[in-house]
C-alpha positions as CSV (number, residue, x, y, z in Angstrom):
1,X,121.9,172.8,64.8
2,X,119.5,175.5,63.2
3,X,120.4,178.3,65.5
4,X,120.6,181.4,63.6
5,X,124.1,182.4,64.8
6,X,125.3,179.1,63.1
7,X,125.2,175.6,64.1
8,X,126.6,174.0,67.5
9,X,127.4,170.2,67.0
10,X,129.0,169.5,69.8
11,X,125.9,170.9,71.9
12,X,123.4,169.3,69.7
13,X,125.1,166.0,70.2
14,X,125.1,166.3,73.7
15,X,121.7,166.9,73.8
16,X,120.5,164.2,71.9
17,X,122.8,161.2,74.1
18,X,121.3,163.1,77.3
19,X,117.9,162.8,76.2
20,X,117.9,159.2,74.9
21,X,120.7,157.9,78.1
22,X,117.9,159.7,80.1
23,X,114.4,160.5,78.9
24,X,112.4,160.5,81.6
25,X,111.3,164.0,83.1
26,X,113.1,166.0,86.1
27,X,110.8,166.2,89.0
28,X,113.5,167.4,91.1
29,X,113.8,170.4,88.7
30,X,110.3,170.9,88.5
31,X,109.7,171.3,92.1
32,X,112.9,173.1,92.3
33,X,111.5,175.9,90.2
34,X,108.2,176.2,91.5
35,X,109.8,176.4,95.3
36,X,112.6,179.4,94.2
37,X,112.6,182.3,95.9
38,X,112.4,184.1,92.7
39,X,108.8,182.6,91.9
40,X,107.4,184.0,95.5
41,X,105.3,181.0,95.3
42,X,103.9,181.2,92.2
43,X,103.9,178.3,90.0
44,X,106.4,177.8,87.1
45,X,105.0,174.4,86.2
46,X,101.2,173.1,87.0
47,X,100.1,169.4,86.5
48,X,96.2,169.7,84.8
49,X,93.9,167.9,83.4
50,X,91.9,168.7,80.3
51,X,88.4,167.5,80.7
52,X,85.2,166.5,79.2
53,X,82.1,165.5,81.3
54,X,79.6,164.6,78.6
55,X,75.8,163.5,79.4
56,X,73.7,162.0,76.4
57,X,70.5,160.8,76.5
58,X,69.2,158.9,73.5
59,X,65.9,157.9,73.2
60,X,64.2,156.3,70.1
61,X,60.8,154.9,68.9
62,X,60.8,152.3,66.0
63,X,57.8,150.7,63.9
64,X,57.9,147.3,61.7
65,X,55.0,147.1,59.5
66,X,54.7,143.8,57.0
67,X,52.1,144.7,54.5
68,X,52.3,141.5,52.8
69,X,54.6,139.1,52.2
70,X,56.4,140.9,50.0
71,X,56.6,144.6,51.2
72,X,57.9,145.6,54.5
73,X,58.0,149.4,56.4
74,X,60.3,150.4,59.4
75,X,59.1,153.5,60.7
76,X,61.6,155.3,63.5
77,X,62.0,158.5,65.3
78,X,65.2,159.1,67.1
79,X,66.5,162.1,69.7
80,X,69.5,162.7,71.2
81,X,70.5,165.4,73.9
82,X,74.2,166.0,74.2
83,X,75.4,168.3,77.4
84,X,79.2,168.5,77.2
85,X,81.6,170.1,80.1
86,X,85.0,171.1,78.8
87,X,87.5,172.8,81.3
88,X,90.7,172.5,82.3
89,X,91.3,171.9,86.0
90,X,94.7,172.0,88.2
91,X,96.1,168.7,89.4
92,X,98.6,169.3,91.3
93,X,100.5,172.7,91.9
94,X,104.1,170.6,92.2
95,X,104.7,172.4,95.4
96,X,104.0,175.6,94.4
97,X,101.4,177.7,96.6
98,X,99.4,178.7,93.5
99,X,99.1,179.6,89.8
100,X,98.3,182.2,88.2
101,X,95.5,182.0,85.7
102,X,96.7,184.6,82.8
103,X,98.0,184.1,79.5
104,X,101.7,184.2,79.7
105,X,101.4,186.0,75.6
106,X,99.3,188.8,76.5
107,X,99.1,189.4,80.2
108,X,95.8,189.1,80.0
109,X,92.9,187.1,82.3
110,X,91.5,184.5,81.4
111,X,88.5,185.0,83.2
112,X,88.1,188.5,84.7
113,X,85.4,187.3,87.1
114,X,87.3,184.8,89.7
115,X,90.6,185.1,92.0
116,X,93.5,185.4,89.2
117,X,95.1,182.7,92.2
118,X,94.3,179.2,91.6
119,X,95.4,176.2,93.9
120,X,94.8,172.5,93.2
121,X,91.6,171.1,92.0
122,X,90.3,174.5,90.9
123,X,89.3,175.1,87.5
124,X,91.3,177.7,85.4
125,X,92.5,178.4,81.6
126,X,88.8,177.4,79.7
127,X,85.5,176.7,81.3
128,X,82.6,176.3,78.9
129,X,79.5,174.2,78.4
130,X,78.5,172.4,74.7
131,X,74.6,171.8,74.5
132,X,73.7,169.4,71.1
133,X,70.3,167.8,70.1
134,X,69.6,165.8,67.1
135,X,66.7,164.7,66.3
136,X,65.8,162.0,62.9
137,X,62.7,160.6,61.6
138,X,63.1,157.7,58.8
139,X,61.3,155.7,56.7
140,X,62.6,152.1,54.9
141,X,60.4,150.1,52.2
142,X,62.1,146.5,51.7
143,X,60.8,144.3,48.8
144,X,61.7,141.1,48.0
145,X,60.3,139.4,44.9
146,X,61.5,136.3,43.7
147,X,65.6,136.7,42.6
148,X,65.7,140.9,43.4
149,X,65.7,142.3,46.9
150,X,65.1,146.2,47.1
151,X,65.0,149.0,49.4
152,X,64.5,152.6,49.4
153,X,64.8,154.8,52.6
154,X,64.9,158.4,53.8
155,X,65.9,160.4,57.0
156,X,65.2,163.6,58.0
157,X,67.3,165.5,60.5
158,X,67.0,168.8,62.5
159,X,70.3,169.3,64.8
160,X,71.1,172.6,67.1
161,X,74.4,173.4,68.9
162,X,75.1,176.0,71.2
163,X,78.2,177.1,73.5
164,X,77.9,178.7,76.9
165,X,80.8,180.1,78.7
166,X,81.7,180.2,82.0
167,X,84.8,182.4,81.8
168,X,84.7,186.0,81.3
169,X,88.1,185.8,79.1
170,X,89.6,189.6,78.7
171,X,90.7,188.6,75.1
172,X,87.5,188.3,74.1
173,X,85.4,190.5,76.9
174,X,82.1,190.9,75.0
175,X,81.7,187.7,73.4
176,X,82.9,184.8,75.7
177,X,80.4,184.9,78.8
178,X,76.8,183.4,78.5
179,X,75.5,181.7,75.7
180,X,76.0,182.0,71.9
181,X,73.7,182.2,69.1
182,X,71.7,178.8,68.5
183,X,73.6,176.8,65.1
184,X,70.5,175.0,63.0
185,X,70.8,172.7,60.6
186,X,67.9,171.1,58.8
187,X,68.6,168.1,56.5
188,X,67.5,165.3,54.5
189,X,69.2,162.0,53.4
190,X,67.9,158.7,50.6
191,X,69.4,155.8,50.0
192,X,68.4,152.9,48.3
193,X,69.8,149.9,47.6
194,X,69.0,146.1,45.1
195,X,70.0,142.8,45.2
196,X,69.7,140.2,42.1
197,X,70.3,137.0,42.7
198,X,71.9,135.3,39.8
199,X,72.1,131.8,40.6
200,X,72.7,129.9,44.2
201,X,76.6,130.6,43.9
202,X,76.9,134.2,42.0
203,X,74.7,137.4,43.1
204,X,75.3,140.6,43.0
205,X,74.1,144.3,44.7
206,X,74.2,148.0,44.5
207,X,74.3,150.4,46.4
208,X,73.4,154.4,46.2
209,X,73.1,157.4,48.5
210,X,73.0,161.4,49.0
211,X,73.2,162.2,52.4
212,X,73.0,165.5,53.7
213,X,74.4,166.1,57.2
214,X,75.4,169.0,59.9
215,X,78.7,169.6,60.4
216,X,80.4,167.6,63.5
217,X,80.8,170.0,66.5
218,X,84.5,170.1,66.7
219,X,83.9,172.2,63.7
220,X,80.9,174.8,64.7
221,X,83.2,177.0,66.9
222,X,86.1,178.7,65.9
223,X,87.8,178.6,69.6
224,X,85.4,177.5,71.9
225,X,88.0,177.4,74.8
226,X,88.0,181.4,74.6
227,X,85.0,182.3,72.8
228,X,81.4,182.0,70.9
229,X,82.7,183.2,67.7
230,X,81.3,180.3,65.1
231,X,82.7,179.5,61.6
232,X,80.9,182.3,59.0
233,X,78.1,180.5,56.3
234,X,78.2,177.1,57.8
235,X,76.9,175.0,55.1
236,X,75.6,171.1,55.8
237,X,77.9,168.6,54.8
238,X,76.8,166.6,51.5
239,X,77.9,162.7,50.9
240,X,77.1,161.4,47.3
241,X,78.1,157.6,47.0
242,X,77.6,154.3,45.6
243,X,79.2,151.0,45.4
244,X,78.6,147.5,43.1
245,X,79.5,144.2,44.4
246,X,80.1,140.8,43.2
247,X,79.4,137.4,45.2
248,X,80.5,134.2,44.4
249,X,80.0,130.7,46.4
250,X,81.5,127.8,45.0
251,X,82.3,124.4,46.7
252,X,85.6,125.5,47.4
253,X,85.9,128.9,46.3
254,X,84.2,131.6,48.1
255,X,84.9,135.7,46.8
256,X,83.6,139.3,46.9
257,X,84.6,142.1,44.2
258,X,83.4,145.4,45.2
259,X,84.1,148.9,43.5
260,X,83.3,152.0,45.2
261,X,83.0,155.8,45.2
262,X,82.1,158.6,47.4
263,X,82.4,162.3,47.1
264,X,82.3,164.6,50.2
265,X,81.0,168.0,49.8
266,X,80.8,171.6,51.7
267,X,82.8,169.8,54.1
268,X,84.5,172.2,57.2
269,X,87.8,171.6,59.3
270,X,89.7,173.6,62.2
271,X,93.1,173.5,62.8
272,X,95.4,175.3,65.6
273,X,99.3,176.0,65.2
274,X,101.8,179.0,65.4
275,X,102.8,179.9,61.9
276,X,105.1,182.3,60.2
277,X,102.8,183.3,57.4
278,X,103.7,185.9,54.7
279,X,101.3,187.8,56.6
280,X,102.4,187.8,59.6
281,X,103.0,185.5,62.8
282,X,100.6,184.4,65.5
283,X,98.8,181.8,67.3
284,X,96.4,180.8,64.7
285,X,92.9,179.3,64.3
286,X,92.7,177.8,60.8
287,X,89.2,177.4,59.1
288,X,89.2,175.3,56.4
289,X,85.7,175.8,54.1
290,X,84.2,174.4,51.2
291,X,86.5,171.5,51.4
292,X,85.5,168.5,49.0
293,X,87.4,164.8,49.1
294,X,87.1,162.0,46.8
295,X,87.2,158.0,47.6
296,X,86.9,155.6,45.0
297,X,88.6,152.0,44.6
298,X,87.9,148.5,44.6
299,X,88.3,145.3,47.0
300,X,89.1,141.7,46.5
301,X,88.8,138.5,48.8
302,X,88.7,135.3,48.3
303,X,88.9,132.3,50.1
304,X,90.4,128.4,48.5
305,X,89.7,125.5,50.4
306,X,92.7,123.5,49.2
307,X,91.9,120.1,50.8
308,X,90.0,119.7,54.3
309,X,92.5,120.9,56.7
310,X,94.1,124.1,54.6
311,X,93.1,127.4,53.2
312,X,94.1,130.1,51.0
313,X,92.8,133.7,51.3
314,X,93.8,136.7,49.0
315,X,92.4,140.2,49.9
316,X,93.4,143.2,47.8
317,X,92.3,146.9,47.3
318,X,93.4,149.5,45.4
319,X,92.1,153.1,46.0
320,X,92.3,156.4,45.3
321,X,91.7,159.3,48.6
322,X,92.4,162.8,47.2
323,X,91.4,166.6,47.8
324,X,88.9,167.5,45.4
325,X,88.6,171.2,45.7
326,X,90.6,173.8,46.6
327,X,89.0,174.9,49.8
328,X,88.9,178.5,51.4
329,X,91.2,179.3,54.4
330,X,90.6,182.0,57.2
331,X,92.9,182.8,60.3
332,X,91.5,183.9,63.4
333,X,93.6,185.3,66.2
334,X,93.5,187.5,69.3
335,X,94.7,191.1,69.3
336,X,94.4,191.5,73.0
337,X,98.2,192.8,74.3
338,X,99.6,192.7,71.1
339,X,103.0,194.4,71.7
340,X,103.8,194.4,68.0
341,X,102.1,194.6,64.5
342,X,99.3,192.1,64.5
343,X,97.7,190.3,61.2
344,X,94.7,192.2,61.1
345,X,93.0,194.5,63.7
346,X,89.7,192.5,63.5
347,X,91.4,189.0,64.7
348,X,90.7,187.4,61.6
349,X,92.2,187.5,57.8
350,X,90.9,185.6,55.0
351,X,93.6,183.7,52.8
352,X,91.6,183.0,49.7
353,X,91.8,179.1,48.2
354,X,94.3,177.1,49.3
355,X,95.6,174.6,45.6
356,X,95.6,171.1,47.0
357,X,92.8,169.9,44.7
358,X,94.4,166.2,43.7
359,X,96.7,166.2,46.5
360,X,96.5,162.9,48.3
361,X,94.3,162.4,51.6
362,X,96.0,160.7,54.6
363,X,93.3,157.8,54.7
364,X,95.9,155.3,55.2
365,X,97.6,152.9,52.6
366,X,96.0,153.4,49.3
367,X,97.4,149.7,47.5
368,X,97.0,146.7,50.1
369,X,97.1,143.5,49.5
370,X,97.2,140.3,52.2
371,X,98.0,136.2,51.4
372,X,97.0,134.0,53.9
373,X,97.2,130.3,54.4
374,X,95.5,128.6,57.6
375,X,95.7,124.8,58.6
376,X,93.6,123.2,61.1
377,X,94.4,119.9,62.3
378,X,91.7,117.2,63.1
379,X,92.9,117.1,66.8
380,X,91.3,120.6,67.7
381,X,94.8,123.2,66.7
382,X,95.3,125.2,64.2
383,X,97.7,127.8,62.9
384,X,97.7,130.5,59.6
385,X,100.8,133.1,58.5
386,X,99.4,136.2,56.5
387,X,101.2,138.6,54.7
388,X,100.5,141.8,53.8
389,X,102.3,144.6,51.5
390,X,101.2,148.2,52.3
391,X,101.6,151.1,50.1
392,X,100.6,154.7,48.3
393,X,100.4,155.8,52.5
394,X,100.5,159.7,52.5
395,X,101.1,162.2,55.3
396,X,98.3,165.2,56.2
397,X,99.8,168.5,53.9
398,X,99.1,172.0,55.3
399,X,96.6,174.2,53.7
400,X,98.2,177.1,54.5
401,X,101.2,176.8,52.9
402,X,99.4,176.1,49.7
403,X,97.6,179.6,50.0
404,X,99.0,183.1,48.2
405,X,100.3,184.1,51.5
406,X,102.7,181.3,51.7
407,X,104.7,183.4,48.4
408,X,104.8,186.3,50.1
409,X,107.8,187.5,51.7
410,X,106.9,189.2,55.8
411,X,109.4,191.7,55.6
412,X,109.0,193.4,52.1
413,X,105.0,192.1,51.7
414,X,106.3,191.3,48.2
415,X,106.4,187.8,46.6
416,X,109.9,185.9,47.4
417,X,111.9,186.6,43.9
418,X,113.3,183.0,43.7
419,X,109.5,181.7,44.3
420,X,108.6,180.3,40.9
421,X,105.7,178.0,39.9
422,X,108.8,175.1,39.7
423,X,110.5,175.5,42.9
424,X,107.2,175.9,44.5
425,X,106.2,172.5,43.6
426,X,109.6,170.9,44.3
427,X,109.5,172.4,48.2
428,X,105.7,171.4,48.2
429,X,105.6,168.1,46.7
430,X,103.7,165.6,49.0
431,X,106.3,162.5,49.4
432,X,104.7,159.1,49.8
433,X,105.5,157.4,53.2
434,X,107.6,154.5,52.6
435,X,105.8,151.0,51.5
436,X,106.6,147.8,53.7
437,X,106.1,144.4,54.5
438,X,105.0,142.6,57.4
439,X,104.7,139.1,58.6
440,X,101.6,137.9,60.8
441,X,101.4,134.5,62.6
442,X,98.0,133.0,64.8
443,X,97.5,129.7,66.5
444,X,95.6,127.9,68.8
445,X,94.6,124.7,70.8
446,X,91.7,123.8,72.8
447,X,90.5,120.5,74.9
448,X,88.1,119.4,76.0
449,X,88.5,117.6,79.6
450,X,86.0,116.1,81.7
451,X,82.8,118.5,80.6
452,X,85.7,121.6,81.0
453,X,86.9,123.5,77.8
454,X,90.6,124.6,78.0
455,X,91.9,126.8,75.1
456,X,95.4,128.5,74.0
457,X,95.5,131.4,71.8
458,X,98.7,132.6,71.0
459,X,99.8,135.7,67.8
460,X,103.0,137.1,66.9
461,X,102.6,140.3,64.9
462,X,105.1,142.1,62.8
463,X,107.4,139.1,63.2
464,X,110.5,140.7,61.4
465,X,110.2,143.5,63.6
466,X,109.8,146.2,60.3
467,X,110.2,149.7,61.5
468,X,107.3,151.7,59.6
469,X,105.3,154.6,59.6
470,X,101.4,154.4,60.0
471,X,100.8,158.2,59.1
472,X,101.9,162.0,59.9
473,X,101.7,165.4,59.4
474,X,103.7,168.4,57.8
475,X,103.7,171.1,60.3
476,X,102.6,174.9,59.4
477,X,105.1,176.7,61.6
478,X,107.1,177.9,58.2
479,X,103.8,179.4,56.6
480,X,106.3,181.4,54.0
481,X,108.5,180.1,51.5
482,X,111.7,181.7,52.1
483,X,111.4,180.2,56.3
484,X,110.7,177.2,54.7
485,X,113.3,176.9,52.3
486,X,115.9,177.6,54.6
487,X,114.8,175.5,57.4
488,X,115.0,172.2,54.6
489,X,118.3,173.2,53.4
490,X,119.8,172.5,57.0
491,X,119.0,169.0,56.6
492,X,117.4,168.7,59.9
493,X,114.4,170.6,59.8
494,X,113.4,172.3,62.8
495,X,109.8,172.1,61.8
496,X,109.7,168.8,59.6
497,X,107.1,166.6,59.3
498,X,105.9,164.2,62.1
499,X,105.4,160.5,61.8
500,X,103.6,158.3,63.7
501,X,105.5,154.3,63.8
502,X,103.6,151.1,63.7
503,X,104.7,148.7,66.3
504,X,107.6,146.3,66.1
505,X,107.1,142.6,66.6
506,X,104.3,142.1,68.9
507,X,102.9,138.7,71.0
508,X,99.7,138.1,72.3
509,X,98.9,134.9,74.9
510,X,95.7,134.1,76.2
511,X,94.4,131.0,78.5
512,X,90.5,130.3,78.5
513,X,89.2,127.6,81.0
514,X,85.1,127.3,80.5
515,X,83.1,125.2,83.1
């Protein structure tokens, strides 16, 4: 429908009813392929498998010290070892005599010291080991005097990571063999937290932290499938939050209000995609630095005991997840083979801030709220219906289309003439997933027969079988305005957002017999 010589309807359509009439994969193609006399054996299709083979060993040392009757310590030193394999290895060559283990982009190897010719069950494409150890020391004073509880406690961490690779990639000869530099992070957390009891049936607590952590590993290494390049001025991650409850226990009312807030700091992300940027086009590794988010909201539930056999419940929050910075973005690439113009000589080109400071966070629905009534019948069943409205649910946005480069037109390395400020926003406003409704139903019966408990448990979720999304994406293929902008006025984006659906109406049935 997009093609660039203009659109084919009739092929489009054809498409489509042969994909959905018949979805399933051709094997018979498959092996075709890979046993043509063009391919000379070689395989045109492999079956692998990704793999991680992690071993962790955790060991741990605590202390409980009660000075008086009052004042209680917990000492506690903690260590954990963390030795990760990641490779990819061939499961079946699909009747193909080998593969050949180069990338099909640059004709390069990706590991110049092995055969090029794999068969099954070797290990090709990546080969690289993750080493991790953390190790924490804490300290927790709990007092309790009359109507207050407190506590105060602290935690000190050290953590190193390091890559070793296996591979010898030609992309990145000098600097994807062995082992990397050591990654050291050295941090301390506090957190304390009170309790006041007002009377028997009303209390309430508080809550406070900083905590000061090392990035997760997923974001240490740039692309540790090829190489031991690591993201520049790593920076601990810091968490500042707090929250404030409200308890209350009546006879037949029971309830919590909470509000909350938390701010994430210096936090670091890595992303991988093919993008059209303003600066050029290439397989991309996206670091994301300096990244800050925001949670704050507050929670509701309560619980009515109408009469003896029947209950009410009401649980409600209403949040606010948003970008609170606008972070800095690099690209990394390889320039191994490059038959054209590539972004930068030195694999890498920084994009400056990317502006999605107030932009929405995909954390899920940000307004919920869920009405339940349960009855339970003297004779040992019961059944409850709850129903729940979900809404303010945002997709992920890309960073890089929110960067400088995005304005800048590839072909003239000017800025797109029609790109003003307004129709900026317009083609980069972040739309709201749609709200929706479902319909839950639970119920049960159990007996009790000669010493011998027999149960039914029985659910049907979703009952009116509401199509709706959970969550998504917007992809960062069109990383300019002008690609962009033309791919949305086809009305069928080739590179629109994805979605991710819920299920439809769902059942669950389970039999229990205990003797």
């Amino acid at each position: 429908m997009n093609s660039p010589i203009g659109a084919n309807f009739q092929s489009a359509n054809e498409a489509k009813e042969g994909f959905v009439e018949n979805s399933q994969l051709d094997w018979e193609s498959v092996y075709r392929a890979n046993t043509s006399i063009s391919q000379n054996g070689e395989a045109a299709y492999v079956l692998y498998d990704d793999t991680t083979k992690d071993n962790q060993l955790t060991a741990r040392v605590t202390s409980n010290i009660h000075i008086d009757s009052h004042l209680k310590l917990d000492l506690g030193i903690t260590h954990r070892q963390l030795h990760s394999k990641n490779f990819a290895q061939i499961n079946d060559l699909l009747g193909a005599d080998y593969h050949r283990d180069v990338d099909t982009f640059s004709e390069t190897l990706n590991d110049v010291s092995s055969e090029v010719n794999k068969n099954n069950g070797d290990i090709f494409n990546y080969n690289y080991d993750l080493k991790g150890s953390n190790s924490e020391m804490y300290t927790q004073l709990n007092m309790h005097y009359n109507k207050v509880k407190l506590f105060a406690s602290s935690k000190y961490s050290i953590v190193d990571y390091q890559r070793i690779g296996a591979f010898k990639n030609e992309r990145f000869i000098d600097n994807s063999f062995g082992k990397s530099e050591r990654v050291k992070f050295s941090n301390w957390s506090l957190k304390s937290g009170v309790s006041y009891t007002i009377t028997g049936r009303h209390w309430v607590t508080a809550n406070a932290a900083i905590i000061n952590k090392a990035p997760v590993l997923q974001n240490i290494f740039i692309n540790p499938r090829e190489n031991n390049d690591i993201v520049p001025d790593l920076q601990s991650e810091t968490i500042t939050s707090t929250d404030v409850n409200y308890y209350l226990r009546m006879p037949k009312l029971t309830g919590r209000f909470t509000g909350f807030y938390t701010r994430f700091q210096n936090t670091t992300d890595i992303n991988f995609f093919f993008v059209d940027s303003g600066v050029g086009s290439d397989f991309v590794q996206e670091v994301i630095t300096d990244l800050d988010k925001l949670h704050l909201g507050t929670e509701l539930g309560l619980e009515y005991q109408l009469s003896s056999a029947v209950k009410l419940s009401l649980v409600t929050s209403i949040s606010k997840y948003v970008y609170a910075s606008n972070p800095f973005v690099t690209i990394n690439f390889d320039t191994a083979g490059a038959n054209e113009d590539v972004i930068d000589v030195s694999g890498s080109k920084f994009l400056g801030q990317s502006a999605i400071k107030d932009y929405k966070l995909a954390q899920g629905p940000q307004k919920a709220i869920a009405t339940g009534i349960e009855y339970r019948d003297p004779k040992y069943w019961w059944v409850s219906m709850t129903a729940n409205y979900l809404a303010n649910n945002y997709s992920n946005i890309s960073t890089i289309t929110r960067t400088q480069s995005f304005l800048i037109d590839p072909e003239t390395q000017l800025r797109f003439s029609d790109a003003t400020d307004e129709n900026v926003q317009n083609l980069l406003r972040q739309q709201p997933l749609d709200d929706f409704y479902l319909l839950n139903m639970v119920g049960g019966k159990s007996w009790l027969k000669k010493g011998k408990y027999i149960s039914v448990f029985a659910s049907i979720n979703n009952i009116f079988d509401t199509t709706f999304r959970t969550g998504g994406y917007e992809q960062s293929r069109n990383g300019n305005y002008g690609q962009l902008k033309e791919d949305n006025l086809s009305g069928s984006p080739s590179f629109a957002p994805k979605y991710w659906y819920g299920f439809g109406r769902t059942y669950f049935l389970n039999f229990a017999f205990s003797f």
